[in-house]
MARVODREN-816108 format. One line per 3 residues: number of its first residue (from 1); their letters; for each residue x, y, z of C-alpha. Coordinates in steps of 0.1 Angstrom, whole numbers, plus 5000, padded with zeros to 4 digits. Layout:
<rs>
NUM> A> X/Y/Z ~ ...
</rs>
This chain:
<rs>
1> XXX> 6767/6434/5420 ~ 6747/6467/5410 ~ 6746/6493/5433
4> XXX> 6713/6507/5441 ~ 6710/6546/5451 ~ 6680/6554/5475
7> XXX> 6666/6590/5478 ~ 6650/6602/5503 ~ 6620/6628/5504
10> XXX> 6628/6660/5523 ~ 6662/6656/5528 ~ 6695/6661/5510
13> XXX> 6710/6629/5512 ~ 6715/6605/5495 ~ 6725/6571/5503
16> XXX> 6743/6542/5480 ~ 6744/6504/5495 ~ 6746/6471/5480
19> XXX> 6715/6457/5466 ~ 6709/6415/5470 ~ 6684/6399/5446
22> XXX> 6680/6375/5476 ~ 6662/6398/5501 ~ 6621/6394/5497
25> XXX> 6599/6424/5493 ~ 6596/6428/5533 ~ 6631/6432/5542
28> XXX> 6638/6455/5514 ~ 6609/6471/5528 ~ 6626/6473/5558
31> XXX> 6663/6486/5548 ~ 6644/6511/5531 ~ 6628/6523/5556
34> XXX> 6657/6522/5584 ~ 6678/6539/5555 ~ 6652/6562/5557
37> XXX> 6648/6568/5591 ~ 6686/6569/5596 ~ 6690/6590/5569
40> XXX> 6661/6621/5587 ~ 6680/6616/5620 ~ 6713/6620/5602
43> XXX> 6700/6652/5588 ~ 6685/6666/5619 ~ 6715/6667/5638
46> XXX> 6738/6675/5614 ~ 6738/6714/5626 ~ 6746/6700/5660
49> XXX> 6775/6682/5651 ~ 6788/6648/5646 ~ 6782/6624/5678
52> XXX> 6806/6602/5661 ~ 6838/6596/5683 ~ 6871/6603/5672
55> XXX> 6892/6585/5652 ~ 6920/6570/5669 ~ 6949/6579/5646
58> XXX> 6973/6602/5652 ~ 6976/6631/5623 ~ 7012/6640/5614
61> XXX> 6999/6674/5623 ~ 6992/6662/5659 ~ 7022/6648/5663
64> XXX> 7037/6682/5654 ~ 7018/6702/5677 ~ 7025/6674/5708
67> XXX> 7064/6682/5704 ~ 7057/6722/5705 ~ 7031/6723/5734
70> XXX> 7057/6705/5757 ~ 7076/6724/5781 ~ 7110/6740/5770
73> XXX> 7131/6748/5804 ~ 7152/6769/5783 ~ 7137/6794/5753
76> XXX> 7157/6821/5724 ~ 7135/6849/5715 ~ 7157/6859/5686
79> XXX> 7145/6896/5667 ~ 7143/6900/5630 ~ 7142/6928/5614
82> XXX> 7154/6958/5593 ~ 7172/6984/5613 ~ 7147/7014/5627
85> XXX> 7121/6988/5625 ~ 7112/6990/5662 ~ 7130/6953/5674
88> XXX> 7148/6969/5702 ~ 7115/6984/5718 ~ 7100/6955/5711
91> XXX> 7126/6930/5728 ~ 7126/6954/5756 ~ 7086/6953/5759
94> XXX> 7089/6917/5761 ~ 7118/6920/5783 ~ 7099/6936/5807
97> XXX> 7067/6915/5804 ~ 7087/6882/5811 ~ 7110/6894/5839
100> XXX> 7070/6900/5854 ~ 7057/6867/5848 ~ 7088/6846/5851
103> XXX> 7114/6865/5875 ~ 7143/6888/5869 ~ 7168/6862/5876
106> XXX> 7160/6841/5848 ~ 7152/6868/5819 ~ 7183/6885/5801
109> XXX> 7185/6905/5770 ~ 7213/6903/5749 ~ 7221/6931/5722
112> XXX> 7247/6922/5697 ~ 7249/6959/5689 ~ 7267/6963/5724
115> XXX> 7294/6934/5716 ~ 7298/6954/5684 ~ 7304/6984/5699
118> XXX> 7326/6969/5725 ~ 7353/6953/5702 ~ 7352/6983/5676
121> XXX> 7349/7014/5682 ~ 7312/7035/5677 ~ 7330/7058/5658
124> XXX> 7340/7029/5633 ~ 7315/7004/5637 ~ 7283/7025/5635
127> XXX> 7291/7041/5600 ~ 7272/7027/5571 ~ 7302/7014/5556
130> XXX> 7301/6987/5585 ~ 7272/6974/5572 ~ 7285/6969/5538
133> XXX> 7282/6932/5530 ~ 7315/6937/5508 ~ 7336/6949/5536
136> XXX> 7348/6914/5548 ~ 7366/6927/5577 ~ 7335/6941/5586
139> XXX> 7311/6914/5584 ~ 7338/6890/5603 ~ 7335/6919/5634
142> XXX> 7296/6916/5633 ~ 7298/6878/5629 ~ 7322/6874/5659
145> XXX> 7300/6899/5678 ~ 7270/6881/5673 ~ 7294/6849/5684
148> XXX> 7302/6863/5714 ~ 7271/6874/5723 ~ 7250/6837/5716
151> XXX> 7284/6818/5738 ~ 7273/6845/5766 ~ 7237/6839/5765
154> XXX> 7239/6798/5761 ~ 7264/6802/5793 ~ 7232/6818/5807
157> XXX> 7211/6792/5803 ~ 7234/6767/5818 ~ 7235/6789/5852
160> XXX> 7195/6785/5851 ~ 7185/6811/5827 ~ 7151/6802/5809
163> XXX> 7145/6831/5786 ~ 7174/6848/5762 ~ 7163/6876/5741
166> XXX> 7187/6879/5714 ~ 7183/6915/5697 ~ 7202/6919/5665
169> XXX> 7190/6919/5628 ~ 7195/6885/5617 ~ 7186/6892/5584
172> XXX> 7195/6863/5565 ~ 7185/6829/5561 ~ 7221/6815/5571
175> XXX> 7227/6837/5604 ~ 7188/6823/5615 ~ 7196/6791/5606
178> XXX> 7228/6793/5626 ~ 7211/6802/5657 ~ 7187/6776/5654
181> XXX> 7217/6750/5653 ~ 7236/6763/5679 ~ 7205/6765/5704
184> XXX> 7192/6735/5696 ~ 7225/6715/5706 ~ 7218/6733/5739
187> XXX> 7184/6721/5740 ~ 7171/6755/5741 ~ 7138/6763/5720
190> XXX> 7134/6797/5691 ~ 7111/6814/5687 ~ 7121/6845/5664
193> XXX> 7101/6875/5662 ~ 7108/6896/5631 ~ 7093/6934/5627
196> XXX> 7081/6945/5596 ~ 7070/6980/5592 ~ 7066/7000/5559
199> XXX> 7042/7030/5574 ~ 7060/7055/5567 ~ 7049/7076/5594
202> XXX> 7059/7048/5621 ~ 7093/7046/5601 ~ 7098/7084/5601
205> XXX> 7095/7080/5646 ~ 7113/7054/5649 ~ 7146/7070/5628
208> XXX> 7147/7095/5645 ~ 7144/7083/5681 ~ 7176/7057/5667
211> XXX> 7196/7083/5654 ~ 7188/7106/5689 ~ 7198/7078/5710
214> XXX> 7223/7056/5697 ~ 7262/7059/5707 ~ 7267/7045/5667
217> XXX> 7257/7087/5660 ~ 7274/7101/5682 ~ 7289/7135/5671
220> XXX> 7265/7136/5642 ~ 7243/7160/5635 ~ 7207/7153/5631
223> XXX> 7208/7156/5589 ~ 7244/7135/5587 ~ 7231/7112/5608
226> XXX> 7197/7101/5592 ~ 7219/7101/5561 ~ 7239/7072/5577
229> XXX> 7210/7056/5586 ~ 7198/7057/5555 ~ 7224/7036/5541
232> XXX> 7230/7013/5569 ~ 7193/7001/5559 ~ 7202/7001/5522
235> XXX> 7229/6977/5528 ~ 7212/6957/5546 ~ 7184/6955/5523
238> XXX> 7208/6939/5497 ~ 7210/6910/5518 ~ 7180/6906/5539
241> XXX> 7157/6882/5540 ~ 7121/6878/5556 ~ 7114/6850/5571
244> XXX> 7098/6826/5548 ~ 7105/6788/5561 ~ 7072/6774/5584
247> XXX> 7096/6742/5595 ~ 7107/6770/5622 ~ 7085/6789/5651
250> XXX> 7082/6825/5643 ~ 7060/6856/5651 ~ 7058/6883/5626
253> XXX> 7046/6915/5640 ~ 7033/6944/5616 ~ 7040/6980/5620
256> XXX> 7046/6977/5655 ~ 7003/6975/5661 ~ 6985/6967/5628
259> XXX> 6988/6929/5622 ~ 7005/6896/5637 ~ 7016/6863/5618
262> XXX> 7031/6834/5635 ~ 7038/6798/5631 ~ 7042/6765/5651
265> XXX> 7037/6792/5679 ~ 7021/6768/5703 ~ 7026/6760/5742
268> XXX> 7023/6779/5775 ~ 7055/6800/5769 ~ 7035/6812/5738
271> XXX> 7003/6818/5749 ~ 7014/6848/5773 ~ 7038/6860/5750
274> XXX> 7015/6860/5716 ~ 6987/6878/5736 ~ 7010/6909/5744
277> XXX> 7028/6914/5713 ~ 6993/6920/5699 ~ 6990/6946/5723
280> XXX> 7023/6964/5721 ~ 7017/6994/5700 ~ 7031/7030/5705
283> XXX> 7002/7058/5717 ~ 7016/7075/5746 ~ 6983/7075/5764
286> XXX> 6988/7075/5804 ~ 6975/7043/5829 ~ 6966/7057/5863
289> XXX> 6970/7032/5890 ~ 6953/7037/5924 ~ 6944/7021/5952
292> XXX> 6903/7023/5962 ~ 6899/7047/5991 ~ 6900/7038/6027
295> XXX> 6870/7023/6045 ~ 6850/7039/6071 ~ 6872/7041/6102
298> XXX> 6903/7030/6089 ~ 6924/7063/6091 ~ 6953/7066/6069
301> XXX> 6982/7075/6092 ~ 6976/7038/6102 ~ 7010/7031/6085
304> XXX> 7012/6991/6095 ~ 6972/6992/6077 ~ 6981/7007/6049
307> XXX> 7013/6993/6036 ~ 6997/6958/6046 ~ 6993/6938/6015
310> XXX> 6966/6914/6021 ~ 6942/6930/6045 ~ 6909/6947/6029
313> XXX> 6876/6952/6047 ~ 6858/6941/6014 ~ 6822/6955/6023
316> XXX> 6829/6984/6043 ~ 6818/7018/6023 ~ 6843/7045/6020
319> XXX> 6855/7069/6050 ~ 6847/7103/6047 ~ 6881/7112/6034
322> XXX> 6873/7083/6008 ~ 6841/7100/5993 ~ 6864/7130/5990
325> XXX> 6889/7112/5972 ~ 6870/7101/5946 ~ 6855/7134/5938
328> XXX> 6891/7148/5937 ~ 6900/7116/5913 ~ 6870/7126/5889
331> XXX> 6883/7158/5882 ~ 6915/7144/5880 ~ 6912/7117/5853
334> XXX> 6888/7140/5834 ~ 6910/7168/5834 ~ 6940/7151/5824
337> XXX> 6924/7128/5794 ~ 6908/7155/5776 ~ 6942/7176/5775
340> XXX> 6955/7141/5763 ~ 6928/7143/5733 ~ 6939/7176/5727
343> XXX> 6974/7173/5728 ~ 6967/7143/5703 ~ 6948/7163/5680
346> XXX> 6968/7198/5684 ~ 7001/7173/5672 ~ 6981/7155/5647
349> XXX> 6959/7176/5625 ~ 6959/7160/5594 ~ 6945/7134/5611
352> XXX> 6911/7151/5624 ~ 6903/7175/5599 ~ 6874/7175/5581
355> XXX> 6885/7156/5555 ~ 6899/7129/5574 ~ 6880/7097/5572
358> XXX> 6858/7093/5604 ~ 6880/7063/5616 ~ 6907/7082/5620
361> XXX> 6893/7114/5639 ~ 6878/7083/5664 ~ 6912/7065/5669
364> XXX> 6924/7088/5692 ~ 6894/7079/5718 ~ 6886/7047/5712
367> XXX> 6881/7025/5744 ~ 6875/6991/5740 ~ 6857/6971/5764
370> XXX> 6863/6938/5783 ~ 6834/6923/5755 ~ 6852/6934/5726
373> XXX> 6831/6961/5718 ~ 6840/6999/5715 ~ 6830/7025/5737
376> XXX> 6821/7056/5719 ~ 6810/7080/5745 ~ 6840/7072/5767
379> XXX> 6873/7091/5766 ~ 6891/7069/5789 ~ 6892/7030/5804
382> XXX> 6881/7028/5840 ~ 6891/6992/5856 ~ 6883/6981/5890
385> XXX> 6872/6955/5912 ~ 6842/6940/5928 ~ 6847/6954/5961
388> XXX> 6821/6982/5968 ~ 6848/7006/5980 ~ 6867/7003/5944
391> XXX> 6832/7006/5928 ~ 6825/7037/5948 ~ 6860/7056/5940
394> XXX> 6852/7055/5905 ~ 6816/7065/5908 ~ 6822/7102/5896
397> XXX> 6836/7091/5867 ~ 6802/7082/5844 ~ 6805/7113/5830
400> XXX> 6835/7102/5807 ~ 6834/7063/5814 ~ 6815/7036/5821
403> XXX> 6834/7015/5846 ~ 6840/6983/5840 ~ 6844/6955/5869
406> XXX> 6869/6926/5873 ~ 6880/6899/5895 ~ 6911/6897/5888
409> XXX> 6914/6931/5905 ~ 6905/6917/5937 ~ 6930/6914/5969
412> XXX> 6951/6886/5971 ~ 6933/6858/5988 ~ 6956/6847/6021
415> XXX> 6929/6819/6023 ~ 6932/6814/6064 ~ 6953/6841/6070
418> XXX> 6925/6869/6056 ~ 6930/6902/6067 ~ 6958/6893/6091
421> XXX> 6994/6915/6081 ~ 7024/6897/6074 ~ 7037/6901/6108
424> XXX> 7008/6890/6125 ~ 7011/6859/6103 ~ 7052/6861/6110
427> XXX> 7037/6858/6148 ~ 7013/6834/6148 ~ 7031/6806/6121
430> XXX> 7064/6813/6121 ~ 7070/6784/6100 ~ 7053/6795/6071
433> XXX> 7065/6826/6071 ~ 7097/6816/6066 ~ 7086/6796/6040
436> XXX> 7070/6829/6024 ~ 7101/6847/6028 ~ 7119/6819/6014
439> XXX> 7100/6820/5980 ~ 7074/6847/5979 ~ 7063/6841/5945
442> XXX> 7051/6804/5946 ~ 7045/6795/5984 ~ 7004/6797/5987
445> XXX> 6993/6810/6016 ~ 6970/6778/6032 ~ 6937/6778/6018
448> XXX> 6949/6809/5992 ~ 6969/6821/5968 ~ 7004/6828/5963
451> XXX> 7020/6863/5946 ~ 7022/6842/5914 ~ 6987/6831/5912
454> XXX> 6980/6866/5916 ~ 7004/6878/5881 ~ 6982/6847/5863
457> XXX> 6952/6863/5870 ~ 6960/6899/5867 ~ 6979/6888/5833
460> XXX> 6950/6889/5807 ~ 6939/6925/5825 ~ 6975/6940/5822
463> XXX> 6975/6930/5783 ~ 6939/6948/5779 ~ 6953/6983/5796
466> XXX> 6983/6980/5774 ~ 6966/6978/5739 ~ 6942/7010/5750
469> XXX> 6953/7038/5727 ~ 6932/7060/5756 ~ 6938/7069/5787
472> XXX> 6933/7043/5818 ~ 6927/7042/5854 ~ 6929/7008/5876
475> XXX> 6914/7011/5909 ~ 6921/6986/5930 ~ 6940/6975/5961
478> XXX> 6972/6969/5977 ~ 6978/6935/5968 ~ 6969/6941/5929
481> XXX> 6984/6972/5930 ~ 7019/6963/5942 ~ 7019/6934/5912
484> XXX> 7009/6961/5888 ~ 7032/6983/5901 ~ 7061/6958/5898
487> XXX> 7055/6954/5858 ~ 7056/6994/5852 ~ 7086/7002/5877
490> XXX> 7104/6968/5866 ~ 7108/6954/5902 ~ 7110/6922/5909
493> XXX> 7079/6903/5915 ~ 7096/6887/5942 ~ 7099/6922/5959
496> XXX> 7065/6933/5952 ~ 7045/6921/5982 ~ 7072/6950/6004
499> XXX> 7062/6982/5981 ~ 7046/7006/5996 ~ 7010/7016/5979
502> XXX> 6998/7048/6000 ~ 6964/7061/6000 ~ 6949/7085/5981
505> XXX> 6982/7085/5958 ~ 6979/7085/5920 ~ 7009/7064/5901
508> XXX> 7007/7080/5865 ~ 7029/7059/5841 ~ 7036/7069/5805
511> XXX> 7053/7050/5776 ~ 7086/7060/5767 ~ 7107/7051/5736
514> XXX> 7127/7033/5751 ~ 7100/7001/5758 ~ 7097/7011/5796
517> XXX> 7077/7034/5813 ~ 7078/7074/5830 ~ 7065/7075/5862
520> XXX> 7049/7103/5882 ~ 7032/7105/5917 ~ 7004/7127/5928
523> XXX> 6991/7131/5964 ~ 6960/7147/5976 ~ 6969/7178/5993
526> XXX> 6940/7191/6017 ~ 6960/7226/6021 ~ 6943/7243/5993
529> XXX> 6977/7261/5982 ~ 6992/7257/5949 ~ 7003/7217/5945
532> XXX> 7039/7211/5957 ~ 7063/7186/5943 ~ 7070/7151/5964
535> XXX> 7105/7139/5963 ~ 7101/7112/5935 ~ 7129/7092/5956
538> XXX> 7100/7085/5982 ~ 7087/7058/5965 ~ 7104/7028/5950
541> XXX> 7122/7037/5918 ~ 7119/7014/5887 ~ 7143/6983/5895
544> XXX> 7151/6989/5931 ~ 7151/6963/5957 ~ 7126/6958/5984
547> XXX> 7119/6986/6014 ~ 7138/6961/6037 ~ 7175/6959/6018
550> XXX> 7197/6980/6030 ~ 7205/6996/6001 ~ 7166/7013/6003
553> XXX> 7174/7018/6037 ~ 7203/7038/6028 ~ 7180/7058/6001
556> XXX> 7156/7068/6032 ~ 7183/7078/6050 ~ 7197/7097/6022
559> XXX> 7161/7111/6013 ~ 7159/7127/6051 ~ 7195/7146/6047
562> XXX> 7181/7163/6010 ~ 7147/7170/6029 ~ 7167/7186/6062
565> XXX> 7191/7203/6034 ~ 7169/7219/6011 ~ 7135/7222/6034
568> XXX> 7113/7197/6015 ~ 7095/7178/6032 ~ 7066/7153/6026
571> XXX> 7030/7161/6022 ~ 7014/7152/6055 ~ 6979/7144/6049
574> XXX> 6949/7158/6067 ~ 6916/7151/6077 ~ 6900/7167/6041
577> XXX> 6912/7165/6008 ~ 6903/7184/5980 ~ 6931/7184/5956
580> XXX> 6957/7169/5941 ~ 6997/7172/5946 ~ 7017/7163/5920
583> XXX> 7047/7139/5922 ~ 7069/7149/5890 ~ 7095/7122/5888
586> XXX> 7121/7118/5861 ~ 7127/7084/5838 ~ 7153/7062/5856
</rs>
């Protein structure tokens, strides 16, 4: 049978189907012209998209993606990289970011180079000659190091770890495929990150920050040292290999900032963890973290008020104190992230002469908003929330921001129990508070939230301050504030809801080498007299356990005796401020 091929005026299409000598002159009239008609209706909606259902088959690439999207209990972040290619800052980073989302308990790092060091000596182990993949008592030292320190982390999991983050090179093919084996008869999921960085500048920081640090150069001067380095990487660059085989998950991360790769990296362990390795870079710009001043007639020697969590008056304008605050903040911010830009440019001045392309002289400012879009005119991110006293402590800031509002700032809900403290709830239901105090990260409060609702929301917001490579203030309250404060300090979340957040107290953090974060204090000091330094041991240190252990009772008590020894003494704050007192800690 011929096949006869319609075309049809004013569209593209065309259409083949079966001709039949047996249909009269009407009903070919009449295919033609449903053809037709079907044909212009096809067309017309074409741009809009098929309305077709889908097919019920399953593609062997769905069946694939259905056996990575389910649920591991039990996950290997194993690094990959070159040495002085930045793995251990980033398995700290991540380090960090997990113990956040999922609890200190149940997140562990393990660093082969420590099992190294513990079996043979530094002095031995961390020479080049190590490294040399001819020295076969060597390579048997590294392989039972990296032995030891798998059997440790698999004996983790089985005491209800859920995320191991193996640090070590794992430069071959054999060693990665090793790991895989021996997790996987564990039923414990890899994902391996591997580092690759050939900017030469980023290589140049990152050498000499290992070679500082490290117990492996010890002794060594600086030039000896590098010299080692240098051929610890050339040894391992005989055998190294990048990772090349898609059959396994794997991000690849690109000069610690420029580009990410990955594959089969699918599932809700992944989406978190892909997000923030995008925004892991290595500008030392500073977040701010502040709590929005005190409402009108809320006075801040109201100590129960204002180490209270949960309770905000959400519409009530700022206290007099408050509008006083933000002026002083203003000056603050503005003050500090123009000496940032010039401490950037005085340390960088190849990069902003005049022959420097224009994208480079803008890096150094660049803020980029919630939308995706950069803001030129703005030498520093201002987050806050929606509550008017947030909106109105960052007011003074136009002049080098535009702020920019989010709900995820906003105070945890306590759904019935609003604005009620966590002994007035203690009071009135004792049985949930036990249940709070029992698990303070996923009990909701009735009607509400729980703490970790709250990291969920605030999650997305921490990733966009960390990839700024300016300068950023969050203004916001307790609640949000004492989750924030939990991911730069590294306490646990669990703890969180217990740190103190004072008013009209600045928390400056800055990035440190190491993956973690500097912290300094600065309190408004209505005196007028030159600032004076608070006793960084007056707020929670990075790590420490909650107000109400008795080991940071003991720190209190300790903090007293130094303040009765040596005549410091806490700022007590007045009625007026004008200034701010800076807090200079050092890193913990």
């Amino acid at each position: 049978m011929a096949d006869v091929a319609v075309h049809v005026e004013d569209t593209e299409s065309i259409i083949e189907c079966p001709s039949n000598p047996s249909l009269t002159t009407t009903q070919s009239e009449g295919l033609l012209e449903c053809v037709s008609s079907a044909t212009i209706r096809c067309h017309s909606s074409y741009y809009l998209g098929s309305s077709d259902p889908q097919a019920f088959r399953l593609f062997s690439a769905d069946r694939e993606r259905a056996s990575l999207t389910r649920h591991h209990p039990h996950v290997c972040l194993a690094m990959v990289g070159l040495p002085g290619r930045g793995k251990s800052f980033i398995a700290r980073k991540v380090e960090v970011f997990m113990k956040w989302k999922a609890g200190h308990e149940v997140v562990k790092l393990f660093n082969v180079g420590k099992y190294r060091r513990t079996n043979v000596e530094a002095q031995e182990s961390g020479k080049a000659a190590f490294f040399d993949p001819s020295n076969a008592n060597a390579v048997a030292a590294r392989e039972q190091a990296a032995k030891e320190a798998m059997a440790e982390m698999l004996r983790f999991f089985e005491t209800g770890g859920e995320v191991g983050i193996l640090d070590a090179t794992n430069s071959t093919k054999e060693r990665r495929d090793w790991i895989v084996r021996e997790c996987h008869a564990k039923n414990v999921a890899v994902v391996f990150i591997e580092s690759i960085c050939d900017d030469p500048e980023v290589l140049h920081e990152n050498f000499l920050n290992k070679v500082r640090h490290s117990p492996d150069f010890r002794g060594m001067t600086q030039f000896e040292a590098m010299a080692d380095l240098m051929d610890r990487i050339q040894n391992y660059e005989r055998v190294y290999e990048t990772i090349n085989d898609d059959s396994t998950t794997y991000i690849k991360l690109f000069n610690l900032q420029s580009k990410v790769m990955c594959n089969k990296a699918y599932g809700s362990f992944t989406k978190s963890l892909l997000p923030y390795l995008t925004a892991v870079h290595i500008a030392p710009r500073p977040i701010w973290l502040v709590r929005a001043g005190l409402p009108a007639g809320q006075h801040e020697d109201d100590v129960e008020e204002r180490h209270n969590p949960c309770a905000e008056n959400k519409i009530a304008p700022l206290s007099d104190e408050g509008v006083q605050f933000a002026v002083a903040l203003a000056e603050f911010v503005g003050t500090r992230s123009r000496k940032y830009m010039d401490q950037i440019k005085s340390a960088n001045p190849h990069h902003f002469n005049d022959c420097a392309p224009q994208n480079d002289r803008e890096h150094v400012h660049r803020v980029s908003r919630s939308d995706g879009q950069v803001d030129d005119g703005a030498i520093c991110k201002v987050m806050c929330s929606t509550l008017p006293r947030s909106l109105a402590t960052c007011e003074h800031l136009q002049d080098i921001a535009d702020t920019e509002v989010y709900a995820a700032l906003n105070p945890l809900d306590k759904g019935v129990f609003d604005g009620m403290r966590l002994k007035d709830i203690e009071q009135k239901s004792p049985k949930f508070h036990q249940m709070f105090e029992a698990d303070r990260v996923n009990v909701r409060f009735p009607g509400g939230e729980s703490i970790g609702d709250l990291v969920g929301r605030l999650e997305s917001l921490l990733i966009e301050a960390e990839q700024q490579t300016a300068p950023v203030l969050i203004c916001s309250h307790v609640s949000t504030s004492q989750v924030l404060y939990a991911y730069f300090c590294q306490v646990p979340i669990n703890e969180a809801c217990y740190i103190p957040i004072d008013p009209y107290v600045v928390h400056q953090f800055r990035p440190l080498m190491g993956g973690t974060w500097d912290h300094k204090r600065f309190q408004l000091d209505s005196s007028g007299l030159r600032p004076e330094l608070i006793p960084v041991s007056s707020s929670i240190r990075r790590g420490q356990a909650s107000p109400k252990s008795p080991s940071v009772q003991s720190l209190q008590k300790g903090l007293s005796r130094i303040e009765s020894s040596t005549g410091l003494s806490r700022i007590e704050s007045g009625t007026g401020f004008s200034r701010l007192t800076s807090s200079e800690s050092s890193p913990s």
